[in-house]
C-alpha positions in Angstrom: -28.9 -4.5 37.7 -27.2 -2.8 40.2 -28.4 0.5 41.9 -28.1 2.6 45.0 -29.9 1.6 48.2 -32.9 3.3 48.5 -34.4 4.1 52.5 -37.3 1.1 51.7 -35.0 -1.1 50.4 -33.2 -1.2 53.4 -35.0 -4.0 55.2 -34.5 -6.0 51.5 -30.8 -5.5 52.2 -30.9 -6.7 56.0 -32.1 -9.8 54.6 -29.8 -10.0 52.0 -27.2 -9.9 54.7 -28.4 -11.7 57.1 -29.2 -14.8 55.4 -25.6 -14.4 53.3 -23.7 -14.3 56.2 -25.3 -16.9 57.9 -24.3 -19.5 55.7 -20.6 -18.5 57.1 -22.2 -18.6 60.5 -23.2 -22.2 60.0 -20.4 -23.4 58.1 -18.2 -22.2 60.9 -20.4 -22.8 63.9 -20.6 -19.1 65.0 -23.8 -18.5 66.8 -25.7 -15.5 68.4 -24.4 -16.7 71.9 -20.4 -16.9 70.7 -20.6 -14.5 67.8 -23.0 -11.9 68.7 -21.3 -9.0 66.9 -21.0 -11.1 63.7 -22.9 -9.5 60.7 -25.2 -12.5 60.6 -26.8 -11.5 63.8 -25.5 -8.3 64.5 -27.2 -6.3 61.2 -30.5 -4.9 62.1 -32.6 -2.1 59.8 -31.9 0.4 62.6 -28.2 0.0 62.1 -28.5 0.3 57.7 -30.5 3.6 58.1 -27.9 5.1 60.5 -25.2 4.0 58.3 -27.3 5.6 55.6 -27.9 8.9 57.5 -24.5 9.1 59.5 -21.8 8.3 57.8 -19.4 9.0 54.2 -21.2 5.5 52.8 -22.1 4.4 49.6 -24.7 1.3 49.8 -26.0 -0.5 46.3 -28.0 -3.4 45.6 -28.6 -6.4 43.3 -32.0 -6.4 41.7 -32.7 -9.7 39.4 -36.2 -9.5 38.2 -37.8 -7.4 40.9 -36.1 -9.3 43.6 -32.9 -7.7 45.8 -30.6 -10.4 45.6 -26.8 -8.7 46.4 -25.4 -5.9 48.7 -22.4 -4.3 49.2 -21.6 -0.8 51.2 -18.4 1.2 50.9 -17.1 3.3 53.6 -15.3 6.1 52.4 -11.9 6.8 54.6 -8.9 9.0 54.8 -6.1 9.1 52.0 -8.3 7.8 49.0 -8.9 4.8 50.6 -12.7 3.3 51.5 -13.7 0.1 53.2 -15.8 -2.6 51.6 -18.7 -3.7 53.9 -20.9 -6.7 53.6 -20.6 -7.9 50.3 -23.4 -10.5 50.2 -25.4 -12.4 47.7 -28.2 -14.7 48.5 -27.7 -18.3 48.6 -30.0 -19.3 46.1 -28.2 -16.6 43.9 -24.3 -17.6 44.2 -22.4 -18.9 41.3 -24.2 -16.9 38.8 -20.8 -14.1 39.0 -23.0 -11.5 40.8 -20.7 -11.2 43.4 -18.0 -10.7 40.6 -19.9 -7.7 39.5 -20.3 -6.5 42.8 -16.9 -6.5 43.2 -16.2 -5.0 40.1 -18.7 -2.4 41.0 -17.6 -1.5 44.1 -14.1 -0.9 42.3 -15.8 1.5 39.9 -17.8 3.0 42.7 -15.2 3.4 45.0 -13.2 4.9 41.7 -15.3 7.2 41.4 -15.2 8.6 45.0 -11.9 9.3 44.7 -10.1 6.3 46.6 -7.4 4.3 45.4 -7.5 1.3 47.6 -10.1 -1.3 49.4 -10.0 -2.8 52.5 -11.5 -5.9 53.1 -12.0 -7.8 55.8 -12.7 -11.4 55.8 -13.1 -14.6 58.5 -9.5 -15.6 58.5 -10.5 -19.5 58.3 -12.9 -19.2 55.3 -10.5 -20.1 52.7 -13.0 -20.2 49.9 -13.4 -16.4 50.3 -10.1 -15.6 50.6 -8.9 -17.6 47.7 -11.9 -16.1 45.7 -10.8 -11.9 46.8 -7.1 -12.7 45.5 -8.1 -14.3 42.3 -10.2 -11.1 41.8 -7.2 -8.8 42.7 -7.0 -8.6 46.4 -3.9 -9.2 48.4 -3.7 -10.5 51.7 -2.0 -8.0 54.4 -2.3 -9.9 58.0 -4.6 -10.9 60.7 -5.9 -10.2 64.1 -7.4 -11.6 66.6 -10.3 -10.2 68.8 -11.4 -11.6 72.0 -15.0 -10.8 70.7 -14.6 -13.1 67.6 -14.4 -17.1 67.8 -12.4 -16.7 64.3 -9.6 -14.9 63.2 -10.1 -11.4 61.1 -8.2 -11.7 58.0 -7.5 -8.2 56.4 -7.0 -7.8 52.5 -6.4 -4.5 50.1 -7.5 -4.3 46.5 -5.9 -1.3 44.5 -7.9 0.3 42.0 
């Protein structure tokens, strides 16, 4: 089932995110010391609740049998267009399609909001991700590189 984030789910979702991305983080060797301001290590409950309290953003979560298992947040932005944030399911919960239906919701959500395009933003190198965003509609727009970063940032739009 998918829901909005409610304020004492929100550690539930750092988790969610933080163990998600760190998978990437290990795949790709980014660690706190060369990748501190990647979500893996950068996403504390401090910055969720702001996000929560400050901002035009729409958070949900995956609940499987009592257990928060997926997260995604939309940032709503100018001219109908919103920004989707740490889509993440837990390892021990991939290739089951919830992060298909995640997707899918964040389309209807974002729908819904009034926005007719969503940016994504991806680690450049992980193919796997980006092959798996343009077999579910996303198309690939360019890159950049931040001195910040140890990877490339690969950006991606999804009409909807």
């Amino acid at each position: 089932m998918i829901r909005e984030v409610k304020r004492d789910d929100v550690p539930g979702c750092v988790d969610i995110i933080r163990k998600s991305f760190k998978t990437v983080a290990d795949e790709f060797g980014f660690t706190i010391e060369n990748a501190p301001r990647f979500t893996a290590f950068a996403t504390t409950e401090d910055k969720l609740y702001w996000q929560m309290d400050n901002e035009p953003r729409r958070m949900f979560v995956y609940e499987q049998d009592g257990v928060l298992c997926g997260y995604y947040s939309i940032l709503l932005q100018d001219n109908c267009e919103c920004e989707l944030n740490n889509l993440a399911v837990l390892p021990e919960y991939r290739h089951h399609g919830i992060g298909r239906k995640l997707l899918d919701h964040s389309s209807e959500s974002a729908k819904d909001c009034g926005c007719k395009l969503i940016n994504i933003g991806i680690v450049e190198e992980n193919r796997i991700l980006r092959k798996w965003y343009e077999q579910n509609g996303a198309v690939h727009t360019g890159t950049k590189k931040y001195d910040f970063f140890p990877f490339t940032c690969g950006y991606m739009v999804k009409n909807i």
